[in-house]
Residue frames as qw, qx, qy, qz and C-alpha x, y, z in Angstrom:
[[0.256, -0.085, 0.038, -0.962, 57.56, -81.43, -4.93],
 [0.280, 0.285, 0.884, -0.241, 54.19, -82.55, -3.55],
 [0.055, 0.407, 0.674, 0.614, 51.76, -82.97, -5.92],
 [0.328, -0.228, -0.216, -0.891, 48.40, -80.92, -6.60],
 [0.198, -0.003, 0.750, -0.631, 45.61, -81.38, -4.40],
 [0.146, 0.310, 0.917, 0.205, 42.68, -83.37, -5.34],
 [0.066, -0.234, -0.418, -0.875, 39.84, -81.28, -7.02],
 [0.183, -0.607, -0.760, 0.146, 37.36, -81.19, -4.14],
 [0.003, -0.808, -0.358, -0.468, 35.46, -78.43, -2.32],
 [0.063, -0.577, 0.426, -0.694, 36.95, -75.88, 0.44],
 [0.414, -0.438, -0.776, 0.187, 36.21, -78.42, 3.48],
 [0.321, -0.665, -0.271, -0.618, 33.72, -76.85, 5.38],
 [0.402, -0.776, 0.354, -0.335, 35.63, -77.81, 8.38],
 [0.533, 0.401, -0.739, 0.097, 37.87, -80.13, 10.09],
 [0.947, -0.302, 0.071, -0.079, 37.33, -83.26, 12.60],
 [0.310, 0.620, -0.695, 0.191, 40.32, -84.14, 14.16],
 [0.866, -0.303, -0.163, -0.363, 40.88, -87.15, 15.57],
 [0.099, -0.745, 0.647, -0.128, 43.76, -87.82, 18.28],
 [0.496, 0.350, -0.794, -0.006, 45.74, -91.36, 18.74],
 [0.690, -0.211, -0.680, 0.129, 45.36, -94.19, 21.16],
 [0.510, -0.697, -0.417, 0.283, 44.60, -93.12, 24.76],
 [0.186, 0.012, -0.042, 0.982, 45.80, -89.50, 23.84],
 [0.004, -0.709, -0.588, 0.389, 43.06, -86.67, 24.22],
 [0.237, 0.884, 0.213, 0.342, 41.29, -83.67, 22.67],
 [0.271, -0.948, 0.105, 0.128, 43.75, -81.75, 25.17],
 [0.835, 0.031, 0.282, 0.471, 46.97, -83.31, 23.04],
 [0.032, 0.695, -0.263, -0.668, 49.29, -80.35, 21.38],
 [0.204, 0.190, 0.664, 0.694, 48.60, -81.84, 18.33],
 [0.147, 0.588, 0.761, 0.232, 45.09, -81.22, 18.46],
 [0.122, -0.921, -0.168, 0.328, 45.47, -77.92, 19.87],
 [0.264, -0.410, 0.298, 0.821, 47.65, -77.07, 16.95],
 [0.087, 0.257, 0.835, 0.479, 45.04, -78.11, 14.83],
 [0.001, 0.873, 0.483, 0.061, 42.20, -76.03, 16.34],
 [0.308, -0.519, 0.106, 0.790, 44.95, -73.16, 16.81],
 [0.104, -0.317, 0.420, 0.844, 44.78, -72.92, 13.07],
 [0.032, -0.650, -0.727, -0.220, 41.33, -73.46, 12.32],
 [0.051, -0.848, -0.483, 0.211, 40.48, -70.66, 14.17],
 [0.279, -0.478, 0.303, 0.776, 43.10, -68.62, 12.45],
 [0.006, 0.085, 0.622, 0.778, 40.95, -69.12, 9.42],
 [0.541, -0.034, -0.029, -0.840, 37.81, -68.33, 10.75],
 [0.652, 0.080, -0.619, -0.430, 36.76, -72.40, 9.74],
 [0.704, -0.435, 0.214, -0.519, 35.10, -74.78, 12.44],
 [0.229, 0.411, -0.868, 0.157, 37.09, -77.36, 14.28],
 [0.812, -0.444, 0.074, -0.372, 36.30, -80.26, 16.37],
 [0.410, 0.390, -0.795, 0.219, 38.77, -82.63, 18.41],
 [0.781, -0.426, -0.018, -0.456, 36.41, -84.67, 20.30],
 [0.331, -0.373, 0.836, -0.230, 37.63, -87.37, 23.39],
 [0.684, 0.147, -0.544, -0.463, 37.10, -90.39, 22.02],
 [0.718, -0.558, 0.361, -0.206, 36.42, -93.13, 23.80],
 [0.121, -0.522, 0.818, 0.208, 38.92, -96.31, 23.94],
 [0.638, 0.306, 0.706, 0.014, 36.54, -99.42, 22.79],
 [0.170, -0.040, 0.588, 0.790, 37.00, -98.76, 18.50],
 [0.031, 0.518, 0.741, 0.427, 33.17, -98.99, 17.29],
 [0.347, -0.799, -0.264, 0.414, 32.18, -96.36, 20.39],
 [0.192, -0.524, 0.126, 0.820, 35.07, -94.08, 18.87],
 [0.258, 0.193, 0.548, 0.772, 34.13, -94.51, 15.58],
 [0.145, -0.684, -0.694, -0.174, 30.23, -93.79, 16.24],
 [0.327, -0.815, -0.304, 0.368, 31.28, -90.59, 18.29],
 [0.326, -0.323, 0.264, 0.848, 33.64, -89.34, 15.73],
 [0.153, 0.266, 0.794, 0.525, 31.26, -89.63, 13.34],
 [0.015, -0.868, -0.479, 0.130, 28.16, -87.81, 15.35],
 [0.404, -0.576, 0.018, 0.711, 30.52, -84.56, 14.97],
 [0.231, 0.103, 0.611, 0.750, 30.72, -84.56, 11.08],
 [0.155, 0.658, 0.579, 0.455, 27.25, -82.57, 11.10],
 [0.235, -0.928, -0.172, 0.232, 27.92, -79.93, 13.06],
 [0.461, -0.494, 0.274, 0.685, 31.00, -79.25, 10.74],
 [0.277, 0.629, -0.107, -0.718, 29.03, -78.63, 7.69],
 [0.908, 0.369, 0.104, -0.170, 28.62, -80.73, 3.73],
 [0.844, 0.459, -0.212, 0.178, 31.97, -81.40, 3.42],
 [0.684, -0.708, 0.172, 0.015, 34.74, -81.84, 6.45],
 [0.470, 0.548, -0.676, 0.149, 38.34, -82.58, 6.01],
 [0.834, -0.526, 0.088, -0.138, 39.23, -85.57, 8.32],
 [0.127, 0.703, -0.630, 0.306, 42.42, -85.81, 10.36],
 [0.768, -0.555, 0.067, -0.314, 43.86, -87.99, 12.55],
 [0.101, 0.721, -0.657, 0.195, 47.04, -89.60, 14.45],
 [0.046, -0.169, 0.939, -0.297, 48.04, -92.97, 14.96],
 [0.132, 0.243, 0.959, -0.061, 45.00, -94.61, 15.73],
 [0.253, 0.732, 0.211, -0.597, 42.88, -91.56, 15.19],
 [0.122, 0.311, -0.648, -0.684, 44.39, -92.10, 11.41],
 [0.073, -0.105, -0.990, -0.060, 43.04, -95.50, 11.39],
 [0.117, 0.572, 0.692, -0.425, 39.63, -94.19, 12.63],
 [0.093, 0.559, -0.174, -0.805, 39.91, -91.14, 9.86],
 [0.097, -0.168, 0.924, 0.329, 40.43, -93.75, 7.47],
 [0.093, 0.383, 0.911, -0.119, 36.95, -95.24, 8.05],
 [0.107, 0.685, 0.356, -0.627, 35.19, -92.17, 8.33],
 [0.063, 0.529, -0.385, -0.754, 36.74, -90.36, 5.12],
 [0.020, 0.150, -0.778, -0.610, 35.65, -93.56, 3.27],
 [0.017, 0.518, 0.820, -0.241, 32.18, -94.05, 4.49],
 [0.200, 0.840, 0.401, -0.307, 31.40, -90.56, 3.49],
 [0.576, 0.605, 0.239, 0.495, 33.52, -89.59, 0.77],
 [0.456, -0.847, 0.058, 0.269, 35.47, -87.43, 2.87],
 [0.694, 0.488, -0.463, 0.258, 39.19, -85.96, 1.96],
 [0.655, -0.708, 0.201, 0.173, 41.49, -86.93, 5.04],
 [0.388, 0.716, -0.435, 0.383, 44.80, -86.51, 6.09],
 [0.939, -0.291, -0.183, -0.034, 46.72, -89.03, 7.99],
 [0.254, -0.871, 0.235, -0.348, 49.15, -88.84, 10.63],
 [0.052, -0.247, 0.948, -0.195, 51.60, -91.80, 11.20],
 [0.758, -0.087, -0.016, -0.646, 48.17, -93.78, 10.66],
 [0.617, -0.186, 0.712, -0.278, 47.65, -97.37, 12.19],
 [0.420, 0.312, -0.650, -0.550, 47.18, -99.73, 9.10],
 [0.603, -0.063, -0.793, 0.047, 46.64, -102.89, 10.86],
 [0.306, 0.346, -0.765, 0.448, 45.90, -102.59, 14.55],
 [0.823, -0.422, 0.153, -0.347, 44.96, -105.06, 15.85],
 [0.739, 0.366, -0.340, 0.452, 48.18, -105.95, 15.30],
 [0.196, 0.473, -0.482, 0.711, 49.79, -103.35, 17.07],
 [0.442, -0.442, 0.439, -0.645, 47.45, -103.79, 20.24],
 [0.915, -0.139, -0.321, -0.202, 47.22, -107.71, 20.33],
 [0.566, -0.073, -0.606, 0.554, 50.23, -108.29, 22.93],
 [0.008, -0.346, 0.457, -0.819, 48.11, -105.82, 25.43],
 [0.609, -0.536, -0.213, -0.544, 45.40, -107.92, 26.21],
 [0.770, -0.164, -0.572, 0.230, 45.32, -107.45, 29.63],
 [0.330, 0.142, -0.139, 0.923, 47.29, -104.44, 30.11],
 [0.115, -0.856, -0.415, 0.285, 45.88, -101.58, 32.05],
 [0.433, 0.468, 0.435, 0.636, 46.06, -98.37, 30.81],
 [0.137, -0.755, -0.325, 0.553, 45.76, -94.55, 32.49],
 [0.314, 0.625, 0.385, 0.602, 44.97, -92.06, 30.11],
 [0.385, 0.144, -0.075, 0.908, 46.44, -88.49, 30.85],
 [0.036, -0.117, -0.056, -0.991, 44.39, -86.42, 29.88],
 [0.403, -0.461, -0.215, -0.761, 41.12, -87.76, 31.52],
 [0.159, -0.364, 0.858, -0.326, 42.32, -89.96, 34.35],
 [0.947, -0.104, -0.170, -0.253, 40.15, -93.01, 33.05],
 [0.231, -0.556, 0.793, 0.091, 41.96, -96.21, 33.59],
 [0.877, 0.155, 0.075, -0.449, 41.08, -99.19, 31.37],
 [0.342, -0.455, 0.720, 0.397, 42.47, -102.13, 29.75],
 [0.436, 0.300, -0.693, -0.489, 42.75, -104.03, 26.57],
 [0.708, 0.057, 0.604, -0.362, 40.29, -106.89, 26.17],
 [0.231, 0.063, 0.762, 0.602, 40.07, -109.07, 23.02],
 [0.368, 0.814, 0.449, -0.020, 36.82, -107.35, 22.03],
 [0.129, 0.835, -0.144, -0.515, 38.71, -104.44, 21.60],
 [0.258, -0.166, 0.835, 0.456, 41.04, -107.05, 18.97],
 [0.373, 0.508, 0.772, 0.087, 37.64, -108.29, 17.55],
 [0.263, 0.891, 0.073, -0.363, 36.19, -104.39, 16.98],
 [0.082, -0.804, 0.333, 0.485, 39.10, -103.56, 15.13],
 [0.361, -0.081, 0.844, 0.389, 39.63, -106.53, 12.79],
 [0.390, 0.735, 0.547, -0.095, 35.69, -106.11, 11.96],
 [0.012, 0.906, 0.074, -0.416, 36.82, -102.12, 11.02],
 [0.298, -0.463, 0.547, 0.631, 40.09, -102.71, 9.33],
 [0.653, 0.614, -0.077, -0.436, 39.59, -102.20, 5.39],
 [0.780, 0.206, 0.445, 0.389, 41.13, -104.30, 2.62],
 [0.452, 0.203, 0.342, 0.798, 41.80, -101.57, 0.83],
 [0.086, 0.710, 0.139, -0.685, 41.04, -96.98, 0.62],
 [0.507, 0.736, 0.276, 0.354, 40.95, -94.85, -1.90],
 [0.704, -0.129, -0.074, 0.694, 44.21, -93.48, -2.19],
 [0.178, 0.539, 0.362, 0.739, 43.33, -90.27, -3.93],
 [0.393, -0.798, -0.217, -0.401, 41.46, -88.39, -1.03],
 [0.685, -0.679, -0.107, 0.242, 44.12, -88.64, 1.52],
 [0.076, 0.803, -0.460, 0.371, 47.61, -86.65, 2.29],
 [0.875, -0.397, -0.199, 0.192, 49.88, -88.73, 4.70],
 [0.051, 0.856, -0.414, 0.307, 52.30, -87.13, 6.62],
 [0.960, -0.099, -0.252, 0.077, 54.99, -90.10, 7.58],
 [0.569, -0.761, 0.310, -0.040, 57.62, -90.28, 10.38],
 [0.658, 0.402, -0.632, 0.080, 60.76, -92.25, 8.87],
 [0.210, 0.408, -0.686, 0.565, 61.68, -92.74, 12.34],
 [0.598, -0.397, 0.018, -0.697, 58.48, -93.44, 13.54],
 [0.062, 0.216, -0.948, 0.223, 59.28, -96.12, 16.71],
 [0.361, 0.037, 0.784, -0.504, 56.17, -97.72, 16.77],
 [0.817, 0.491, 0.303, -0.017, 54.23, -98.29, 13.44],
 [0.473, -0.144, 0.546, 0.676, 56.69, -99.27, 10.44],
 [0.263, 0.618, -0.075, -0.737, 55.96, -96.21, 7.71],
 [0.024, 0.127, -0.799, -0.587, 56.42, -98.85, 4.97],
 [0.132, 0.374, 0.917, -0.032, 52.79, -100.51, 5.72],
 [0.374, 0.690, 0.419, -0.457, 51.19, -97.19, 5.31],
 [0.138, 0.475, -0.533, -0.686, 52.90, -96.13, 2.18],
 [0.148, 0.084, 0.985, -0.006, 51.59, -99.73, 1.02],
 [0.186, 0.519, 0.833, -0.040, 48.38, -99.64, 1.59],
 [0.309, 0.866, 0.268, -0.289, 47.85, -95.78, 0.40],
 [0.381, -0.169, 0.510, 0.752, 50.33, -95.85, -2.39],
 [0.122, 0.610, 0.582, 0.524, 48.83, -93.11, -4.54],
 [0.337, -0.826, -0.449, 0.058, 48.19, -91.00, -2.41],
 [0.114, 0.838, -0.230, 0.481, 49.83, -87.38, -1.58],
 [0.840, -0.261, -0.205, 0.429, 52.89, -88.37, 0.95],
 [0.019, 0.874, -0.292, 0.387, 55.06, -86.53, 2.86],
 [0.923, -0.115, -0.307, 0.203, 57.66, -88.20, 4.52],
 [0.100, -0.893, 0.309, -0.312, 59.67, -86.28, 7.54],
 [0.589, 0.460, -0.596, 0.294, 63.29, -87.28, 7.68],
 [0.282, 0.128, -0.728, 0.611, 63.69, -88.83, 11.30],
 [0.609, -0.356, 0.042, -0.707, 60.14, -88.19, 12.55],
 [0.079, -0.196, 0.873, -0.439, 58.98, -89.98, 15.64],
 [0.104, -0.548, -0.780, -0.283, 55.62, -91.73, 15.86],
 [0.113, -0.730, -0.467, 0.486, 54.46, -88.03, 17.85],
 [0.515, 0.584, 0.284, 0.559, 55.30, -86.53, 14.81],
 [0.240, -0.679, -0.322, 0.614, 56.40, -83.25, 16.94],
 [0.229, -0.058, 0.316, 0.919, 57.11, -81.53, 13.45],
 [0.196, 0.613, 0.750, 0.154, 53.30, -81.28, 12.62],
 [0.172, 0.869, 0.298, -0.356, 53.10, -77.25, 13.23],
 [0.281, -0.356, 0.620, 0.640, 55.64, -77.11, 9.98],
 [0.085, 0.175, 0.868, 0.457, 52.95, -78.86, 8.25],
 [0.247, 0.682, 0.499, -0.474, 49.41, -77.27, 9.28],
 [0.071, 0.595, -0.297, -0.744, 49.90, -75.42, 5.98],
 [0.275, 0.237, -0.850, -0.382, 50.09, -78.24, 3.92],
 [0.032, -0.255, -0.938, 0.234, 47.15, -80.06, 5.91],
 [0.188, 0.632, 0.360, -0.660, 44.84, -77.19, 5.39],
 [0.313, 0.448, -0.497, -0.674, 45.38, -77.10, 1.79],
 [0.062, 0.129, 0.982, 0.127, 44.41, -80.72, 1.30],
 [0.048, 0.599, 0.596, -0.533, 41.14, -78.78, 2.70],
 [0.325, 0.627, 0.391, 0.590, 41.60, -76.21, 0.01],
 [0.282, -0.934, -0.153, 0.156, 42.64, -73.61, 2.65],
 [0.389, 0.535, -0.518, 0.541, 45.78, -71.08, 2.46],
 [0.652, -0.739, -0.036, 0.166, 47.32, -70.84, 6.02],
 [0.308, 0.869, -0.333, 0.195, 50.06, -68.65, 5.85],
 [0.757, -0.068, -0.442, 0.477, 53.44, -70.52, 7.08],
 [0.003, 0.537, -0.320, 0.781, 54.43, -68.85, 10.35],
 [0.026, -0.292, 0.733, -0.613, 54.24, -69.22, 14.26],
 [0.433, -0.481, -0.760, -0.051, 51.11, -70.76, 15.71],
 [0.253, -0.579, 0.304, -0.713, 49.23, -68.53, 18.13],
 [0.163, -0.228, 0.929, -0.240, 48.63, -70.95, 21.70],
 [0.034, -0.163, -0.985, -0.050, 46.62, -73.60, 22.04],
 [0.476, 0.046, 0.194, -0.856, 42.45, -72.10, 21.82],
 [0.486, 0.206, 0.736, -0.423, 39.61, -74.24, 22.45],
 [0.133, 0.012, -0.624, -0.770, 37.22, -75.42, 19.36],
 [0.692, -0.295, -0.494, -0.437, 33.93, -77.15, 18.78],
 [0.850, -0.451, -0.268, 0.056, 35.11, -79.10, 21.95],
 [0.071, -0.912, 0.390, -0.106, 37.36, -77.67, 24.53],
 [0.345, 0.730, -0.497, 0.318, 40.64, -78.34, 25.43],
 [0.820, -0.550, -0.137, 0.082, 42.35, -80.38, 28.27],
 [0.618, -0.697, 0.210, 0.297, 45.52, -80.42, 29.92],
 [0.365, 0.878, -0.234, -0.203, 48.62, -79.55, 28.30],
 [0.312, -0.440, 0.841, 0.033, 51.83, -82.08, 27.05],
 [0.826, 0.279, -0.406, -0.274, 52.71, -85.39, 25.72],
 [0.424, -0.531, 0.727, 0.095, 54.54, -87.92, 27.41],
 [0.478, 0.602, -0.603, -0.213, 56.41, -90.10, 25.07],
 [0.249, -0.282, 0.900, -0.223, 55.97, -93.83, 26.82],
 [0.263, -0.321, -0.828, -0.377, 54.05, -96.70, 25.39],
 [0.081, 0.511, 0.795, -0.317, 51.09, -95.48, 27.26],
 [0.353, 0.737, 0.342, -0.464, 50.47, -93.01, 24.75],
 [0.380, 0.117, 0.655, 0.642, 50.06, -92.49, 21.22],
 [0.091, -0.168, 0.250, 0.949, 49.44, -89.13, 20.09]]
C-alpha cells in the first residue's frame, strides 16, 4: 500500500514539465491538464526549450502564475528539471521515469541532430548542453516531497538509479512500464493527491488546453523522443 502523503498544503496548482524534445502538445501533458481542469485547479505545460538552464529559467517563470504553492511534475528529463525546481522552492513534485544523471544519458549525442515533433525546431546536442547539466545535477533531494512513478521496463533510464537517489520517497513502480510510461492516466489520481487533491478514478475527458495551449497530438516511440 502506498504510503500517506506528506503533510503539505492543497497545491495551488500544477507545472508540468514534459521530457527531452517532447512538447506541451505530448498526451501526457494533455492528460495532465485534462485533469486539472476537471478540478477546477490551474495547470501549466509550458514548451521548454532544449539548452537545460533556458528550460529551467522558463519553467520556473510559470510557478507565479500558479499561485503559493504548485505541485511540480515532470517526465524523463522534465523529472530531472522538476527535481531542481521542487528543491529550490520547497515545492512537492512528482516524478515520472525521472533522469538522475543526464548528462550521462545525452553524452554519446554530441553532435546528433534532432527534430522535435511537436514544434518542427531542429537542433543538436553540443557539449554545453553536457556542461549545463552537470552544473544542475544535485548530489542529493529531499526524498520526502516527491512521489515517483517508475517503469520496471523502462528502455532507456535504469529505474534502479532513481529509486537510489530518492529512496524515501513515495514510489510506485508499474510492472513492465516503458520509459513513455503510457499507464500514467491510471495514475492521475494518485498524482493529484500528492497535491492534496481527490480526482475520482475514471475515464479522462480529451485532451483541453491549460495555462498554455496544446499542440499536436501522439508520441512516437524512437530515440528522438522522450516523453
Amino acid at each position: 500500500m502506498l504510503s500517506a502523503a506528506p503533510r503539505m498544503p492543497a497545491a495551488s496548482g500544477v507545472l508540468y514539465l514534459h521530457g527531452f524534445n517532447s512538447g506541451s502538445g505530448s498526451p501526457k501533458a494533455g492528460l495532465v491538464r485534462d485533469a486539472c481542469k476537471r478540478l477546477g485547479l490551474p495547470c501549466a505545460t509550458p514548451q521548454l526549450p532544449h539548452r537545460p538552464h533556458a528550460a529551467l529559467r522558463h519553467a520556473e517563470s510559470w510557478l507565479a502564475a500558479l499561485g503559493p504553492s504548485p505541485l511540480v511534475a515532470g517526465s524523463s528529463m522534465g523529472g530531472f528539471l522538476a527535481t531542481l525546481i521542487a528543491e529550490r522552492h520547497g515545492l512537492p513534485g512528482v516524478l515520472i521515469n525521472p533522469a538522475v544523471a543526464p548528462a550521462e544519458l545525452v553524452a554519446d549525442w554530441v553532435g546528433e541532430r534532432f527534430d522535435n515533433a511537436y514544434t518542427g525546431e531542429r537542433f543538436a546536442i553540443e557539449e554545453t548542453h553536457l556542461e549545463e547539466l552537470e552544473a544542475l545535477t544535485p548530489e542529493r533531494v529531499t526524498p520526502g516531497r516527491y512521489l515517483l512513478l517508475l517503469g520496471t521496463a523502462d528502455e532507456t533510464l535504469d529505474p534502479r538509479r532513481a529509486f537510489d537517489l530518492y529512496r524515501g520517497a513515495r514510489i510506485i513502480l508499474h510492472p513492465q512500464g516503458d520509459h513513455g510510461f503510457s499507464a500514467l492516466a491510471a495514475y492521475l489520481p494518485a498524482i493529484l493527491a500528492h497535491g492534496g487533491h481527490h480526482l475520482p478514478p475514471g475515464g479522462a475527458a480529451g485532451q483541453a488546453p491549460g495555462i498554455e495551449g496544446a499542440g499536436i497530438p501522439g508520441e512516437t516511440n524512437d530515440r528522438n523522443h522522450f516523453g
